[in-house]
C-alpha positions in Angstrom: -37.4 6.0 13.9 -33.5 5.6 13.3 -31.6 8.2 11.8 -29.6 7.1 8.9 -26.5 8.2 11.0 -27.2 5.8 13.3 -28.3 3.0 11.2 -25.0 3.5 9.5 -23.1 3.4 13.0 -25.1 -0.2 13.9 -24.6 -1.5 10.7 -20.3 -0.3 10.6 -19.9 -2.8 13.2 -20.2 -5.7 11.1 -17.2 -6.0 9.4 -18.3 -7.3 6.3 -20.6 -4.4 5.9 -17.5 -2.0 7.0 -15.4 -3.5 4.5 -17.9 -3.1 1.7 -18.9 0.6 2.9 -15.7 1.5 2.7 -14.8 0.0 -1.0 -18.1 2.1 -2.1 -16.5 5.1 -0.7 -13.4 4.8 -3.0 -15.1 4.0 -5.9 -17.1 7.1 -5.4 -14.2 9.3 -4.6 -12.4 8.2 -7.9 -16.2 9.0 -10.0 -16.4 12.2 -8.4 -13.0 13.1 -9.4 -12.8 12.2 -12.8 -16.6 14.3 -12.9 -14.0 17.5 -11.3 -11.6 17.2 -14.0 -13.8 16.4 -16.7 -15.8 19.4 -15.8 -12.5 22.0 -15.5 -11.3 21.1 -18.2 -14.4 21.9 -20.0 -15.6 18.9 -21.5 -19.0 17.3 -21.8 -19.5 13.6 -21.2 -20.1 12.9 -24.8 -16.5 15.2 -25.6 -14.9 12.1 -22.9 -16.7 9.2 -24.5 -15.1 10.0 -28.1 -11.9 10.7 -27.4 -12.3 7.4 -25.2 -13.9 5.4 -27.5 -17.3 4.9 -25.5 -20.5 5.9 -25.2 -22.0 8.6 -23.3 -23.5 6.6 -21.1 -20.5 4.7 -19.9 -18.8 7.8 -18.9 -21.8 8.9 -17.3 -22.2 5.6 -15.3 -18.4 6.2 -14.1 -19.3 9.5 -13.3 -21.8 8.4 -11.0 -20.3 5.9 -9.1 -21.8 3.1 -11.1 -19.3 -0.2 -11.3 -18.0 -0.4 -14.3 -14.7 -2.7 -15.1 -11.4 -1.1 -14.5 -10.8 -0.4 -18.1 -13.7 1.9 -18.5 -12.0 3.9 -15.3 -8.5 3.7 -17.4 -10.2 5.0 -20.8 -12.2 7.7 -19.2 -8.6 8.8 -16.8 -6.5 8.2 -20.5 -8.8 10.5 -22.5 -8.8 13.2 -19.7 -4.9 13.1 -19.4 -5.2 11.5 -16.1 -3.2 8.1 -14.5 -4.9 6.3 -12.3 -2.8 3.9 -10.1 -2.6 1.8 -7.2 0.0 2.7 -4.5 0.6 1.5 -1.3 -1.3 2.5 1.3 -0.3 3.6 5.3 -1.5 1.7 7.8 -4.1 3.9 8.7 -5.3 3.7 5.5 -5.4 0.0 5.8 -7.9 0.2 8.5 -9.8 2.5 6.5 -9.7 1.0 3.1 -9.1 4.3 1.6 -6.5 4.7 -1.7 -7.3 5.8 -4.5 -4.6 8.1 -6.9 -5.8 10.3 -9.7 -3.3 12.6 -11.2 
């Protein structure tokens, strides 16, 4: 039986899967930081989904990595103070596929 570790290894060498893995993995970073800041500054989901005019359950879908459209990312960063941009990335990031800016 193959460890997940390793299935992940095989399946990183084909570069469409890579590419894709590697979206995932931003899209997750930016859910799991708006979840951070959501949570220090003491707010519950619903709190976020009325100041940002949605429902519960949209914040909770960003939240958890679910894709939702960029402007249900910008109204959940907006009512949380937050900007979320795009900025370049380094070449090394390139290769990775990794950018993602939440202030």
């Amino acid at each position: 039986m193959k460890t997940f570790k390793k299935h992940l290894e095989k399946n990183l060498k084909d570069p469409v899967f890579k590419e894709v893995y590697n979206e995932e993995q931003v899209l997750l970073q930016l859910s799991y930081e708006l979840h951070q800041k959501r949570e220090k500054a003491g707010l519950s989901q619903r709190d976020v989904a009325l100041q940002a005019k949605l429902t519960q359950q949209q914040v909770s879908k960003v939240e958890n990595g679910v894709n939702c459209n960029i402007l249900t990312y910008l109204k959940v960063g907006n009512a949380l103070g937050l900007h979320i941009g795009i900025k370049p990335m380094s070449k090394t990031q390139r290769s990775s596929q990794k950018s993602v800016a939440v202030k």
